[in-house]
C-alpha positions in Angstrom: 5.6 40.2 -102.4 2.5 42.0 -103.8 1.3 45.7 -103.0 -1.5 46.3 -102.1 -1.7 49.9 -102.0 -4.6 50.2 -98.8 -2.4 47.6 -96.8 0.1 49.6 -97.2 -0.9 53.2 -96.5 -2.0 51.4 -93.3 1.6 50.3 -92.9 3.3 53.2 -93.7 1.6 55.0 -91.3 2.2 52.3 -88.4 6.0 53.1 -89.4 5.9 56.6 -88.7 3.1 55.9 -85.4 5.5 52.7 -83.7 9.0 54.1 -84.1 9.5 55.3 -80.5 12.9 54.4 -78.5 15.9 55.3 -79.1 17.9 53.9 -82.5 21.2 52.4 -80.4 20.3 49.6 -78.2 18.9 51.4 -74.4 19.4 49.2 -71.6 15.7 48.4 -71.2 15.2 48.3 -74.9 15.1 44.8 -76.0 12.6 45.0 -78.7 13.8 45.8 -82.2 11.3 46.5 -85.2 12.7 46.4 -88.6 10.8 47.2 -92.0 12.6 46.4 -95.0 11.2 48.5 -97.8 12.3 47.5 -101.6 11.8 50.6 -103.6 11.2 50.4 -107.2 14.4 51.3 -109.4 13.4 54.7 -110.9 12.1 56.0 -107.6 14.7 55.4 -105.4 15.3 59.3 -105.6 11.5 59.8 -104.7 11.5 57.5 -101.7 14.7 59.3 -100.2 13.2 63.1 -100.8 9.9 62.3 -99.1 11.5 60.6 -96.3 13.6 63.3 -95.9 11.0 65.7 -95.8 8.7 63.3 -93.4 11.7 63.8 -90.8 12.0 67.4 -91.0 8.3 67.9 -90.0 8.6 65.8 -87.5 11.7 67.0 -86.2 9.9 70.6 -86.5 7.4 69.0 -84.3 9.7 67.9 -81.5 8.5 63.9 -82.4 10.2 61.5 -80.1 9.5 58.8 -82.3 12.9 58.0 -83.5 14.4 55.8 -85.9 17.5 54.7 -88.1 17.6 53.7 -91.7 20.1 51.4 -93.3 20.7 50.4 -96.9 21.5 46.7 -97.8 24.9 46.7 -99.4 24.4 42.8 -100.0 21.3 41.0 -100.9 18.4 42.9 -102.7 18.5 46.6 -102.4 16.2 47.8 -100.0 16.0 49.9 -97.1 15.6 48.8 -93.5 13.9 51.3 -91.2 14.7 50.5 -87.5 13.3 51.0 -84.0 13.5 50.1 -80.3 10.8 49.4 -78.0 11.0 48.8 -74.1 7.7 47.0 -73.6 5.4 45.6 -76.6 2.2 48.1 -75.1 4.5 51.1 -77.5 3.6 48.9 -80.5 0.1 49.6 -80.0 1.2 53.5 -79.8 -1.3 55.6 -82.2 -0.6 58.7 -84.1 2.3 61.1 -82.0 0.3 63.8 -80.4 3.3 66.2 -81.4 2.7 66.1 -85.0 -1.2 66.7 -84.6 -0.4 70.0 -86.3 0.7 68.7 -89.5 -1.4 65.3 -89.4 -1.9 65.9 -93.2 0.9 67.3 -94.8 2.7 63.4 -93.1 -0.1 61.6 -94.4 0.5 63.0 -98.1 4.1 62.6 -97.5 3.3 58.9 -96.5 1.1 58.0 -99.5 3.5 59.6 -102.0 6.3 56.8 -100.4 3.9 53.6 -100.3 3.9 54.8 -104.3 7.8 54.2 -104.4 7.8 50.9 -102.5 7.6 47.3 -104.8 7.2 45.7 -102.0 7.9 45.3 -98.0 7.9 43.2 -94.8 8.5 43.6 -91.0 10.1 41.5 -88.4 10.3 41.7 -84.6 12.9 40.5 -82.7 13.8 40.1 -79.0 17.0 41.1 -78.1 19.1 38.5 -75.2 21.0 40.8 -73.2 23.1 38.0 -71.8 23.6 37.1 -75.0 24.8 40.7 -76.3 27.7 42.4 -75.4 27.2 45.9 -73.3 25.7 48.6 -76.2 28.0 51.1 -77.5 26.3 54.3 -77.8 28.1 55.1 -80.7 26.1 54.4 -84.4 28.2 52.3 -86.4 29.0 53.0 -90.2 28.1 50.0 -91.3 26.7 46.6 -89.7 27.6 43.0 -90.8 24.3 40.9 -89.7 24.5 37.2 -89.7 20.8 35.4 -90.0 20.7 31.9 -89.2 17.9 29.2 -89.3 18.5 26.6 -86.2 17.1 22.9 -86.1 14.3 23.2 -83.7 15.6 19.9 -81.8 18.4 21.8 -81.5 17.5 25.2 -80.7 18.7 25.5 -76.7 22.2 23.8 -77.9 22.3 26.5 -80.2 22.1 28.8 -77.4 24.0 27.4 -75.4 26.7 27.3 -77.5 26.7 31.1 -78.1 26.7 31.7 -74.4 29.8 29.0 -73.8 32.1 30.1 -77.1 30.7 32.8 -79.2 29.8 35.4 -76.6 33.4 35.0 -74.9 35.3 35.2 -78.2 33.2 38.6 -79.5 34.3 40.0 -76.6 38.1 38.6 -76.4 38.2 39.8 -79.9 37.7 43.5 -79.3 34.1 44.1 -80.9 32.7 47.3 -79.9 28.9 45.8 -80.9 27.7 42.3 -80.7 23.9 42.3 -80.5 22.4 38.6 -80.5 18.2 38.6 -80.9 15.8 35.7 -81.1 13.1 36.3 -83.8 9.6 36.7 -82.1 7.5 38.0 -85.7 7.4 37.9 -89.6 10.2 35.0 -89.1 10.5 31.3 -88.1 10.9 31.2 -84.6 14.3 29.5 -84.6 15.6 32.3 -86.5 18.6 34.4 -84.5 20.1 37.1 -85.5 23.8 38.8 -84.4 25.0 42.0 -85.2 28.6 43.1 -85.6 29.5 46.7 -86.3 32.2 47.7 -88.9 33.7 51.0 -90.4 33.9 49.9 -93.6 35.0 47.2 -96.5 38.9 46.9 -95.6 37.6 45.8 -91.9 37.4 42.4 -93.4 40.9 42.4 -94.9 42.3 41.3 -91.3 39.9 38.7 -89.2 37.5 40.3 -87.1 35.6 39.8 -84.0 35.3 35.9 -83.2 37.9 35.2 -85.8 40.4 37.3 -84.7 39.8 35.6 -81.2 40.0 32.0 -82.0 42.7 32.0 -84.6 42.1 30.3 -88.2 42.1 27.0 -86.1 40.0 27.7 -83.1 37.6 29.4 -85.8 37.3 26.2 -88.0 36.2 23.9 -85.0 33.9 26.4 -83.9 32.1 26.4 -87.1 32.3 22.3 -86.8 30.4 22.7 -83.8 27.3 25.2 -85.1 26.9 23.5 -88.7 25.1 20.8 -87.1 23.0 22.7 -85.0 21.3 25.1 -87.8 19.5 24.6 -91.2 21.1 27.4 -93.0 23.0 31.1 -92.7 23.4 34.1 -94.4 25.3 37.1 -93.8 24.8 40.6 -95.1 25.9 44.3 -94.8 24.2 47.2 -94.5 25.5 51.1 -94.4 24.2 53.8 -92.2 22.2 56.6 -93.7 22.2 59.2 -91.3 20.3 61.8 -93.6 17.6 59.6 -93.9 17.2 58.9 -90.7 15.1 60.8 -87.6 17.2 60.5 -84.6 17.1 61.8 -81.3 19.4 65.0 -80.3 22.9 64.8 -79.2 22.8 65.2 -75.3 24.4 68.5 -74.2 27.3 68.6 -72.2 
């Protein structure tokens, strides 16, 4: 995808101005917002210094617009910057009235990013709570995110078949996380998404999650049962970058 540098000033800022709610999954916060950002090769060092410093001055300004940043570890490299809203009225939230104070040092800060970036794109998604598993409040390390495509005829199946089999087995299986969302925006609307947290690499030595529920058997018919239902599905893994991410304080005991 193509730059174009004013689009993108414009969308850098609505990064900085939109990402309100808190980074793990709030009861009433259903809507997730994620920018992936592909940085250009030789300025990957660039991008992480002036997001770095575009934190501290908010943090410095007691911003409540929080958000996490993960890097792909599959997939192209890029960044995905995260947030969660409660209603869709906080997309249409302007510049934070906290950071009034240094309105242009985070505009210069934002320009001299949008000069990193090759290239980005935003999606929306929904999250089904009745489709999730209750939210941990602790960040994971790493996430595992499968993406799949469903056939339109057979979308509500789909769904029905993650409520009925999936949803049970993520939980028999022990997974702290299991976070299924319907794309809303910037995807085909019959694209889902789950989320699985992980600590690392080795996790995937053993089975895990659904896997570990079902048994090598149980898995393979469960996989007979969603081929037919979806058009295609990939999976990915991204890490956890908690220094470049803004994120709100650690309650006090």
């Amino acid at each position: 995808m193509g730059i174009n540098p004013g689009s993108v000033v414009c969308r850098w800022v609505a990064i900085a101005a939109i990402a309100a709610g808190m980074v793990t999954v709030a009861s009433a916060q259903n809507i997730r917002s994620i920018t992936f950002v592909s940085v250009k090769p030789d300025r990957i060092g660039d991008f992480q210094t002036e997001l770095k410093e575009l934190h501290a001055l908010m943090k410095k300004d007691n911003s409540t617009r929080y958000s996490s940043v993960w890097m792909s570890l599959t997939g192209p490299r890029e960044y995905a910057i995260v947030s969660y809203h409660s209603k869709w009225s906080e997309l249409d939230a302007g510049a934070d009235p906290n950071t009034k104070d240094d309105a242009g040092d985070l505009a210069r800060l934002q320009t001299r990013m949008v000069d990193c970036a090759a290239s980005w794109r935003r999606t929306i998604e929904e999250i089904q709570p009745d489709l999730s598993l209750p939210t941990s409040t602790e960040m994971p390390k790493m996430v595992r995110v499968l993406t799949t495509v469903v056939r339109p005829e057979k979308y509500k199946e789909y769904l029905d078949l993650v409520k009925s089999d999936v949803l049970p087995a993520a939980q028999k299986g022990g997974l702290k996380t299991y976070i299924f969302a319907e794309a809303r925006y910037g995807a085909p609307n019959t694209q889902v998404s789950s989320v699985i947290a992980m600590d690392k690499w080795a996790d995937l030595d053993e089975p895990l999650g659904i896997e570990k529920a079902l048994g090598k058997e149980g898995y393979q018919a469960l996989l007979v049962k969603v081929r037919p239902l979806i058009v295609q599905a990939e999976v990915n893994e991204y890490r956890f970058e908690p220094d470049l991410s803004y994120l709100p304080p650690a309650p006090t005991k």
